[in-house]
C-alpha positions as CSV (number, residue, x, y, z in Angstrom):
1,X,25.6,-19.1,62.6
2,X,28.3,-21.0,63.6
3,X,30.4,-21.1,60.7
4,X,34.1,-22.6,60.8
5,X,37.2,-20.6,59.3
6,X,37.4,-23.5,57.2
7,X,34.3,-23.5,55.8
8,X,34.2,-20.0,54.7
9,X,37.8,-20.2,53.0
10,X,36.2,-23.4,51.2
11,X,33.3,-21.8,50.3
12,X,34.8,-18.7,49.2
13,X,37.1,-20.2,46.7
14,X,34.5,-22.9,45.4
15,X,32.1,-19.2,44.7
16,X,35.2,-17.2,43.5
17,X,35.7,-20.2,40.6
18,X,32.3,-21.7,40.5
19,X,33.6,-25.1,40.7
20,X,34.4,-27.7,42.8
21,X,36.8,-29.0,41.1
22,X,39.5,-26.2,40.4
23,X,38.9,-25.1,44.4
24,X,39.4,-28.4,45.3
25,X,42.9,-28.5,43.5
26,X,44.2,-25.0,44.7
27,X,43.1,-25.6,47.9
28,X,44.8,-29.0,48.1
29,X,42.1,-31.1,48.9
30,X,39.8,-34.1,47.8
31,X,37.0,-33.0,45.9
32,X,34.3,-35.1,48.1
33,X,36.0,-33.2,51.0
34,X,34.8,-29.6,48.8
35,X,32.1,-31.1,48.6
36,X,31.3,-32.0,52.6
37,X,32.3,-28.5,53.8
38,X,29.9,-27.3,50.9
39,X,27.0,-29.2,52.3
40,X,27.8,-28.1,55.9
41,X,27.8,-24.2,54.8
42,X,24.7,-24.4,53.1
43,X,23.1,-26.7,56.7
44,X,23.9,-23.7,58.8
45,X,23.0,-20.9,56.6
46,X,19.6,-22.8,55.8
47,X,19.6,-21.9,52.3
48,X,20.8,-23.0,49.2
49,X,24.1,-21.1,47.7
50,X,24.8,-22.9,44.8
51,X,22.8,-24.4,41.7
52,X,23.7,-26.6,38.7
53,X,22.6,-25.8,35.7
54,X,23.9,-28.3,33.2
55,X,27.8,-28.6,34.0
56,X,28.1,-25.3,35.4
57,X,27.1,-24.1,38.7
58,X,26.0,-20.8,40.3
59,X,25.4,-18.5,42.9
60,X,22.5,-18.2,44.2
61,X,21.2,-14.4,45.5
62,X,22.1,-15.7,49.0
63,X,25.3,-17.3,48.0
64,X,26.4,-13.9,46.3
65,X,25.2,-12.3,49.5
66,X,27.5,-15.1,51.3
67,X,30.6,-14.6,48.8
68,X,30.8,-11.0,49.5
69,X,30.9,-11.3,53.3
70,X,33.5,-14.4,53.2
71,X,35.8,-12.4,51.2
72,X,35.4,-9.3,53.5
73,X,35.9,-11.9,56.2
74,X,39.2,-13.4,54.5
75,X,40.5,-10.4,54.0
76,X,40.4,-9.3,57.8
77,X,41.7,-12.6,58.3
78,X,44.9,-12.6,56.2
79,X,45.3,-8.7,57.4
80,X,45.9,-10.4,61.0
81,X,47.8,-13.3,59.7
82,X,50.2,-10.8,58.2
83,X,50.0,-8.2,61.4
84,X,51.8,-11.8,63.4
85,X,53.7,-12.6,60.4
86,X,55.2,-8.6,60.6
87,X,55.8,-9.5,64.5
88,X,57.6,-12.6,63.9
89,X,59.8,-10.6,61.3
90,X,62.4,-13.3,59.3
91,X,61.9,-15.4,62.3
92,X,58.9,-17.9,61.3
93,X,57.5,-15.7,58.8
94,X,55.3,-17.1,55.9
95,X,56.2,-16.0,52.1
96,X,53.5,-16.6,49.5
97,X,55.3,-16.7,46.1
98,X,54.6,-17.6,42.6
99,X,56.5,-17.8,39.7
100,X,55.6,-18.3,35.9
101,X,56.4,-21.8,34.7
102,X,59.7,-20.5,32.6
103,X,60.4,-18.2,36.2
104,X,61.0,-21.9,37.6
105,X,63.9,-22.9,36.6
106,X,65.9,-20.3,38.4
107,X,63.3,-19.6,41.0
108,X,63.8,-22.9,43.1
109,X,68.0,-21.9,43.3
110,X,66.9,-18.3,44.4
111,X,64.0,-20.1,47.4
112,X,66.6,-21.9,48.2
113,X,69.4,-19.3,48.9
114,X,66.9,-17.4,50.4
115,X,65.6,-20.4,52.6
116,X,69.6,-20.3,53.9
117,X,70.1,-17.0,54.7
118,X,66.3,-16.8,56.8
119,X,65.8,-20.6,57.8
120,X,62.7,-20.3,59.7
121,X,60.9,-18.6,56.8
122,X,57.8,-21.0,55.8
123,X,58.0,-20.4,52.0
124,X,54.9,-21.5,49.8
125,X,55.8,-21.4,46.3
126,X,52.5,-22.0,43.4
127,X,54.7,-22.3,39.5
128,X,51.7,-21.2,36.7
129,X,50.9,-19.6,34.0
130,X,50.4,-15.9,33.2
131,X,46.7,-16.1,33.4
132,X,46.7,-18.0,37.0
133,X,49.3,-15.5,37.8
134,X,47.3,-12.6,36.5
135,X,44.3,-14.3,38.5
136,X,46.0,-14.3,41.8
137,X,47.2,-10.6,41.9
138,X,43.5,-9.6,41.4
139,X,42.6,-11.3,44.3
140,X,45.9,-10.6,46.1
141,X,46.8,-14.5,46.4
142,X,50.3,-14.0,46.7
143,X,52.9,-11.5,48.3
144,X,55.1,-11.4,45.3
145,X,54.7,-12.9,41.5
146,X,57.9,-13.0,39.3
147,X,56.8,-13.7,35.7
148,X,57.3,-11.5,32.3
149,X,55.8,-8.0,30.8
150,X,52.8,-7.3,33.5
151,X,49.4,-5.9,32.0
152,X,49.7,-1.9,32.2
153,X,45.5,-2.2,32.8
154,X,46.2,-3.9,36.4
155,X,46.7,-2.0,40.0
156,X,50.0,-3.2,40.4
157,X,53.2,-2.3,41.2
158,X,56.3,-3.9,39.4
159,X,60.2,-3.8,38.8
160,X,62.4,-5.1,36.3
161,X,65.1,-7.1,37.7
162,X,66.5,-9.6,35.3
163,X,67.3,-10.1,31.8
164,X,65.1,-12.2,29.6
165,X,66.8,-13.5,26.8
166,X,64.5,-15.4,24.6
167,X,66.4,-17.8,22.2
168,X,65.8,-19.4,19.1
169,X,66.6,-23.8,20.2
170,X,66.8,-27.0,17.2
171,X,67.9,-30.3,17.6
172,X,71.5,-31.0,17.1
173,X,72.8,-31.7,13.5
174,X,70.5,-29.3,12.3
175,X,70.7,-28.0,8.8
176,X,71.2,-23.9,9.9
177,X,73.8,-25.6,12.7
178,X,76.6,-23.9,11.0
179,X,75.3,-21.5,9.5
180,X,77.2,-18.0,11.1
181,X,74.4,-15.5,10.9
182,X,70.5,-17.1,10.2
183,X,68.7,-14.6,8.6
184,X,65.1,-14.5,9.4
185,X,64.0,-15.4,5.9
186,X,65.7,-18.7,6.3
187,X,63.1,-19.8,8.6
188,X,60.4,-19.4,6.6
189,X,59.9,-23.1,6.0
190,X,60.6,-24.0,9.7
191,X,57.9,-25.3,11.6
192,X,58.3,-23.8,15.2
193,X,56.4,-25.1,18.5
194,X,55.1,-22.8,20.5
195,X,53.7,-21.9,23.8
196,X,49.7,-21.8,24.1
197,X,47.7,-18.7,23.6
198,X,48.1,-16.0,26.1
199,X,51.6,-17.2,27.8
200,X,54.2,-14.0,27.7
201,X,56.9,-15.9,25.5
202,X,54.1,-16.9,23.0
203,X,52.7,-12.8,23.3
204,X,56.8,-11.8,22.9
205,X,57.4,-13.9,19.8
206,X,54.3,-12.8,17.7
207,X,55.0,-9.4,18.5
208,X,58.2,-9.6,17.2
209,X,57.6,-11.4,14.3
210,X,54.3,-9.5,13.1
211,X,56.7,-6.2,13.6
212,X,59.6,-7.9,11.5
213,X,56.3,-8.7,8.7
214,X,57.8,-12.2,8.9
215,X,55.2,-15.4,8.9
216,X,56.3,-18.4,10.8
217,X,55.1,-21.6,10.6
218,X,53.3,-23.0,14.3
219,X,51.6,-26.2,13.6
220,X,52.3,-27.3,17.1
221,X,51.0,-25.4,20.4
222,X,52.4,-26.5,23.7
223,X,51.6,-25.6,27.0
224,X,55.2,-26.4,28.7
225,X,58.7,-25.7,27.7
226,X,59.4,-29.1,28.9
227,X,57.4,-30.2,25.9
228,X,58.5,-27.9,23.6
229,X,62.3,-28.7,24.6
230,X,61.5,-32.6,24.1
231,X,59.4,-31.7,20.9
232,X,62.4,-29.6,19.6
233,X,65.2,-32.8,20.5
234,X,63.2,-35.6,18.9
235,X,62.9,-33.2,15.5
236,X,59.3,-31.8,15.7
237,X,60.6,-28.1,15.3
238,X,62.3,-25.3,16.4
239,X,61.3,-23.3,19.8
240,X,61.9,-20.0,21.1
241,X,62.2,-20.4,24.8
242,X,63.9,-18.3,27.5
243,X,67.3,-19.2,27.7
244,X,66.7,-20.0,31.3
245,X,65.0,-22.5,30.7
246,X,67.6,-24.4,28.3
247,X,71.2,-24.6,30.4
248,X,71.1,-28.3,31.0
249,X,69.8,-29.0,27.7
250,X,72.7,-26.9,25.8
251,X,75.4,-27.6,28.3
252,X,75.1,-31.6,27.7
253,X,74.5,-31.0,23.9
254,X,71.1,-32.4,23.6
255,X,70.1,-28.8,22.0
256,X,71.7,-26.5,20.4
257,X,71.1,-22.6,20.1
258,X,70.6,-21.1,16.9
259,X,72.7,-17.5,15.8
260,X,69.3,-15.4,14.4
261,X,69.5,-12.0,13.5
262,X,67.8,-10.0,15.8
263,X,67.6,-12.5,18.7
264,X,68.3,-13.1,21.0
265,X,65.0,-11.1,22.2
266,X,65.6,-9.3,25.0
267,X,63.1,-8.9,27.8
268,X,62.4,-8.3,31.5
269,X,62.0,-10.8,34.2
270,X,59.3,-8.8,36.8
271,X,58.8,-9.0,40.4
272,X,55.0,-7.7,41.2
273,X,52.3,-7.3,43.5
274,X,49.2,-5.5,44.1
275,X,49.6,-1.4,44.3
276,X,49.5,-0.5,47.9
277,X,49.7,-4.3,49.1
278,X,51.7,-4.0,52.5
279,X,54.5,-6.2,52.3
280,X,55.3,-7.9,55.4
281,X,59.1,-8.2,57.0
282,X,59.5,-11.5,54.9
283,X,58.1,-9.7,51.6
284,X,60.9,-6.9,51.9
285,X,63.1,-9.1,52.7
286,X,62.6,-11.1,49.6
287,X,62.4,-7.8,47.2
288,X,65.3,-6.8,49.0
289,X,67.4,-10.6,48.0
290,X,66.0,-10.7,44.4
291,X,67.0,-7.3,43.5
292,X,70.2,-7.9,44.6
293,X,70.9,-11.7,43.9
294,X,68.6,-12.8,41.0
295,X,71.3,-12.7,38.6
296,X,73.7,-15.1,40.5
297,X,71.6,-17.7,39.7
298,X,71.6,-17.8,36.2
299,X,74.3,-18.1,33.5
300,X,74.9,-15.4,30.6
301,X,74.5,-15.7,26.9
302,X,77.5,-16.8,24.6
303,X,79.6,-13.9,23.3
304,X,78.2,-14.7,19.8
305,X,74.7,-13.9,21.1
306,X,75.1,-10.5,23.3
307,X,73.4,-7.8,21.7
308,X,76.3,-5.5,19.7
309,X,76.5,-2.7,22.2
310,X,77.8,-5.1,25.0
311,X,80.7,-6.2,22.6
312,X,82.8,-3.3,22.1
């Protein structure tokens, strides 16, 4: 057969989602062109590999046959794209990196110190949610994820290197403004917007408030802190959002942060990769530069809002 590299990375991403549509978005192409490099698979193999039933599509027995040689053959293939990438060292080397959405607010300042200091580095950066992210460590998309609490039931290897604060945000002139110390039972009639289903901050919050026995109104689910920051300024709730992700917004005064008892909640930014995934020169390097320079490009919480053993 005289398949085309191209053809097997297309086909093994359309078979690894079973649909046209999401490969055709990672993979940054049109979905006609999916579609074309489909059609020219299945000409040379001779068979057909997918079939539609209804909306979905699915394998076929030769296109599971098919999927599990392409990813054998991918595999081999980044293994030697990484072997040149090791021999190029910080000189030309690729780095595959991606962050969680709220990772991205600090993530682009840290690319782009790094970017400085190694110039030739070709950097691809992929900003997502947890489940994406989740996704692509299973399949070993990137070299290194930074997001929140990793799963303990996944092969991977992770480290803590960054304080998470997660903050309590309202609009300005709100009615718990001045209040010195918000106790949690004064936000029982608050309606809070929160992040969808499934996304760490969203996982974080309930956690804390099913352990506090405290029930919080959320009659608004949102699937970016953007929105939920915009939500919170035009009066549509409170949030709870990294505090990462809310510098501009309190600096200029558009929001304001809330003093809660018990927050803010303090978590762990993670980097993480597959167990045993050889890092190439550029991967070190990066682990290397976040450990030691993540926290340069971020700004700390108020004295009102550290914790009680950083005061005395």
């Amino acid at each position: 057969m005289n398949l085309t590299i191209r053809q097997i990375r297309v086909f093994e991403r359309v078979a690894r989602r079973l649909s046209f549509t999401r490969a055709a978005e990672e993979l940054f192409l049109s979905q006609p062109a999916v579609s074309m490099q489909i059609k020219q698979f299945e000409d040379t193999v001779g068979l057909p590999l997918f079939e539609r039933l209804g909306k979905k599509i699915y394998l076929t027995t030769a296109g599971e046959e098919m999927y599990r040689v392409c990813r054998t053959v991918i595999e081999h293939l980044d293994e030697a794209q990484q072997l040149i990438e090791e021999l190029k060292g910080t000189e030309g080397g690729m780095l595959k990196v991606s962050v969680a959405s709220t990772v991205h607010y600090f993530a682009i300042r840290l690319l782009a110190e790094f970017r400085r200091r190694y110039p030739k580095v070709h950097i691809n950066l992929q900003v997502t949610n947890r489940m994406s992210l989740l996704h692509q460590l299973d399949h070993n998309d990137a070299d290194i994820v930074l997001m929140g609490q990793p799963p303990e039931n996944h092969d991977l290897e992770s480290e803590a290197f960054m304080e998470n604060p997660l903050v309590v945000i309202a609009p300005p002139q709100h009615p718990l403004q001045d209040k010195p110390s918000v106790k949690l039972a004064d936000l029982k009639n608050e309606v809070f917007l929160m992040r969808e289903a499934g996304s760490g901050t969203r996982i974080s919050v309930e956690r804390f408030f099913l352990d506090k026995d405290v029930l919080i109104n959320s009659s608004m689910e949102m699937n970016t802190n953007e929105a939920i920051k915009q939500g919170v300024e035009v009066g549509l709730g409170l949030g709870i959002v990294s505090l990462h992700t809310v510098e501009q917004e309190l600096e200029s005064g558009r929001l304001i942060m809330l003093n809660v008892e018990s927050f803010p909640l303090m978590r762990q930014w993670y980097m993480v990769h597959r167990s045993g995934k050889r890092l190439s020169v550029v991967g070190q390097a990066f682990k290397e530069f976040i450990r030691g320079e993540a926290g340069h490009f971020v700004k700390g919480l108020p004295a009102w809002q550290l914790p009680d053993s950083r005061l005395g």
